[in-house]
N, C-alpha and C positions, 0 to 999 in steps of 0.2 A: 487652486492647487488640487484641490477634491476633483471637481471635474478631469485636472490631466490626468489625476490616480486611475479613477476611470477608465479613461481613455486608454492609456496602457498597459492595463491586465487586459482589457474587452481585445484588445488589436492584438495579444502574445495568445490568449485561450484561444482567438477565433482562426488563429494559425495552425495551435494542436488540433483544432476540431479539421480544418479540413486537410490534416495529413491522416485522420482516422479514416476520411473517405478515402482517400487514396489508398492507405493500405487496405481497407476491405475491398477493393477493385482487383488486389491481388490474392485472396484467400482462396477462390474458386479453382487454380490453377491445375489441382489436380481431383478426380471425382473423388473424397474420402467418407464416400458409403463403403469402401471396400479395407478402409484402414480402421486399426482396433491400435487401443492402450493396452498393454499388459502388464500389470506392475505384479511382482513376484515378493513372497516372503522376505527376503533378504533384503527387501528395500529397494531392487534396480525395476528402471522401469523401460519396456521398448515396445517403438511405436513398429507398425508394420501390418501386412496382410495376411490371413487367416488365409493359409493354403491348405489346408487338413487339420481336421481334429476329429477326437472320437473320447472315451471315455475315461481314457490313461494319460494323454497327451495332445498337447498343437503342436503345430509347424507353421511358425511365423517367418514370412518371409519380410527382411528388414532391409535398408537401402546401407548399412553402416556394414553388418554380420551377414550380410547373407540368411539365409533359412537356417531357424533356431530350432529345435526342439525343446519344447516347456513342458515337465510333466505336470498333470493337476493339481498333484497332492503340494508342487511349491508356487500354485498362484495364489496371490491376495487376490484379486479381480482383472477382468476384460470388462471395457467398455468400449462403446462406438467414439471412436477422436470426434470432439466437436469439428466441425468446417474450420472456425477461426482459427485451428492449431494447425492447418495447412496454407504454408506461404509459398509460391511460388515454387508449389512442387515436393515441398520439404516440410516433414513433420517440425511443433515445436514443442519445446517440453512445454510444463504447464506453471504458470508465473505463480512461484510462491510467496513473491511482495508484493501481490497488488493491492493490497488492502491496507497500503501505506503509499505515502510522499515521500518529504524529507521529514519534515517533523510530523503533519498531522495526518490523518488518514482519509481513505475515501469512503465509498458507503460500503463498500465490501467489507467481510470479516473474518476474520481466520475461520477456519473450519474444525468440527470437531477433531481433534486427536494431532491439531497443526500447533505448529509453535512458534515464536520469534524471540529471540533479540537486538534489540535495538540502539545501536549508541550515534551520538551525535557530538562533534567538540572533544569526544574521549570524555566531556565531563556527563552526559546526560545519557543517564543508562536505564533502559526497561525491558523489563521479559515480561510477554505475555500471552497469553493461553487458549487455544478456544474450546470452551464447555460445552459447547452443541456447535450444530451448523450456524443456527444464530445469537448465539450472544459469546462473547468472550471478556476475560478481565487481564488485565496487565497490573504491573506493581515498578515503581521506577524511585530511584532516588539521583543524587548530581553530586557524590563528594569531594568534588574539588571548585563546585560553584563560589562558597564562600569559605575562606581558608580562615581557620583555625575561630569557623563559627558553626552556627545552629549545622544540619545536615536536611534540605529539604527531600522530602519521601512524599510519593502518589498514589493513587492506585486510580485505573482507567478501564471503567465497566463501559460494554458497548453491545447494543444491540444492531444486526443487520438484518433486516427483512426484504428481499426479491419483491420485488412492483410487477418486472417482469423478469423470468431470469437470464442472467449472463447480459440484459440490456438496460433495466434501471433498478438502481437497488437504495432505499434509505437505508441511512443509518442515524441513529439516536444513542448517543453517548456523554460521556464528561469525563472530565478528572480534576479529583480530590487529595489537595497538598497540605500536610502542615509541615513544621522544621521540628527535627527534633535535636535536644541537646541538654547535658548536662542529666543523662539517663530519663528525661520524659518530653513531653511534648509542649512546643508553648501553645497559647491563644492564637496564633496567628494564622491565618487560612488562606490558600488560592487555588486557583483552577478555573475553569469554565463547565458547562454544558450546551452543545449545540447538536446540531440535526444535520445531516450532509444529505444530500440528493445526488447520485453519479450516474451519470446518461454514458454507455457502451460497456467495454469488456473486461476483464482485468488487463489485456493488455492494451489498449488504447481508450480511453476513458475521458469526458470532463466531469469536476464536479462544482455543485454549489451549494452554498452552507452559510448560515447563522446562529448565533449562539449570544449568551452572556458568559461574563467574567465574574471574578470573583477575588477580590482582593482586601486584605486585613479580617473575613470574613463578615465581608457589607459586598452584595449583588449592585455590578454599575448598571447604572440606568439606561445605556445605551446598545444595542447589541452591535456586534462584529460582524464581517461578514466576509467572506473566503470564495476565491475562485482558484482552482487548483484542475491540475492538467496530468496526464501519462499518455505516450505513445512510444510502441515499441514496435525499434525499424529492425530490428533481429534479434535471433533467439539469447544471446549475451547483450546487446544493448539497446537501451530504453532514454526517451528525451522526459524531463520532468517540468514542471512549472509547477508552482504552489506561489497564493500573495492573499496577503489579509490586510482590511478595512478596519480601522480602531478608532470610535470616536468615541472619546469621554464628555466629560462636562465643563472640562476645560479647554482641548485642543483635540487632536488627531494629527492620524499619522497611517499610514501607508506600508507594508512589508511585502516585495515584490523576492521571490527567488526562483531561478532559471540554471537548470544542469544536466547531465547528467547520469544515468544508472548504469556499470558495470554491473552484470548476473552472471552466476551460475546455479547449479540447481542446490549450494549448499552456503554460498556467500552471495552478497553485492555491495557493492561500494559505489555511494552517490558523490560526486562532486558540485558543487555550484556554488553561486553566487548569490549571497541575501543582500538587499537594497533596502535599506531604513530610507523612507521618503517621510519626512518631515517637516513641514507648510511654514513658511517664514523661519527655517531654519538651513534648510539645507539636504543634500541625499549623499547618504554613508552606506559604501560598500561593505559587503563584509563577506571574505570565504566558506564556505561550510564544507566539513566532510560528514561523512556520514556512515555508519557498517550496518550493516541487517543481515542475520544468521538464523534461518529458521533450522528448527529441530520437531520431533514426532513424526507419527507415521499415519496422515490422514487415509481416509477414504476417498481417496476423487475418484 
């Protein structure tokens, strides 16, 4: 049964990977040495060509607005648009989830001054923060996981370091749970630490990753292990895949989920499908939704 587990994450990830080549076969479509990002004080951001500027002002010519006038004194920053933010002719914004799945995350990390929230089931809620370009911390708790008991609470420090950037990125993180109830905390501990590896871009991406668990506060012996996926076929939607490897000291078990991402540049909303594969037991479907709301005002 381990072997079909196998079998089919290697055959769903080796599908995402090669619609990543396909979609880079279309990023070239138009030369974007000539296109710039401008994002403005106010928070709006437009992509387009630098037709004039001088000391006081640009004059962005956009394919939405027509030629903009920007005075200086209200940009935040002009950058060169990476290639990859050109599809098929057409600026994209620039993916403020991709440093997340459904539940776990990839090697990316939020960026200084960027922000998320994250809920999952409406029971599993976390905001989190990024402190620097690389490292960021989250804090989560789930109050409606167990009713009218303990209240499990997290917190999820994570480091991301560039291999190469925008093409492989580690990331080295965990997260640390106890319950809390009846105003303090009890003895009881969970979470993980793993290491994730993602090979492409925030918008089309695989990753792969190992870790240990952590349960009643005794490290299992065995580690886990995650193959997870993003590709995104336009600027609002994106295909996911996330599945993890769990073998304890008694059995294993298999979590396979495929769906996917509604965006915009202030919401998204993932849909899918989780699959409990479970070896002389049986395979249990199960829904997921999903919201992610980022907040702050990075620097890209």
């Amino acid at each position: 049964m381990r072997l079909n587990l196998f079998t089919l994450t290697l055959g769903v990830f080796l599908s995402l990977l090669l619609s990543v080549r396909t979609i880079a076969q279309d990023v070239f479509a138009l030369d974007s040495t000539s296109l710039h990002t401008v994002q403005t004080k106010d928070g709006n951001v437009f992509y387009g060509a630098i037709v004039l500027e001088n000391a006081e002002f640009i004059i962005l010519s956009t394919e939405t607005f027509g030629e903009l006038t920007i005075k200086r004194n209200a940009i935040r920053n002009i950058r060169l648009l990476d290639r990859q933010k050109v599809v098929n002719g057409r600026a994209w914004f620039d993916n403020p989830f991709g440093s997340r799945y459904f539940a776990g995350t990839s090697g990316y990390g939020l960026r200084k001054g960027e922000g998320s929230y994250d809920n999952g089931w409406v029971v599993f809620n976390q905001i989190s923060y990024g402190l620097s370009d690389h490292f960021s911390l989250g804090a989560g708790f789930a109050p409606l996981l167990i009713f009218d008991g303990p209240l499990p609470m997290w917190i999820t420090p994570k480091f991301s370091i560039p291999i190469k950037k925008d093409r492989i990125n580690l990331a080295i993180g965990g997260l640390f749970g106890r319950a809390y109830s009846d105003y303090e905390f009890d003895n009881s501990r969970f979470g993980a630490v793993y290491s994730q590896v993602t090979f492409g871009s925030r918008d089309a991406n695989v990753s792969v990753g190992f870790g240990f668990g952590i349960s009643d506060g005794n490290w299992t012996e065995r580690p886990l292990f995650s193959v997870n996926g993003m590709v995104r076929l336009s600027p609002r939607f994106a295909l996911v895949g996330e599945s993890y490897l769990v073998n304890s000291e008694f059995d294993g078990f298999g979590l396979l989920g495929t769906g996917v991402r509604f965006m915009g540049r202030r919401v998204a909303v993932d849909l899918a499908m989780l699959t409990a594969i479970i070896p002389d037991d049986g395979v249990y479907p199960v829904p997921w939704v999903g919201l992610h709301v980022p907040f702050g005002k990075p620097n890209f």
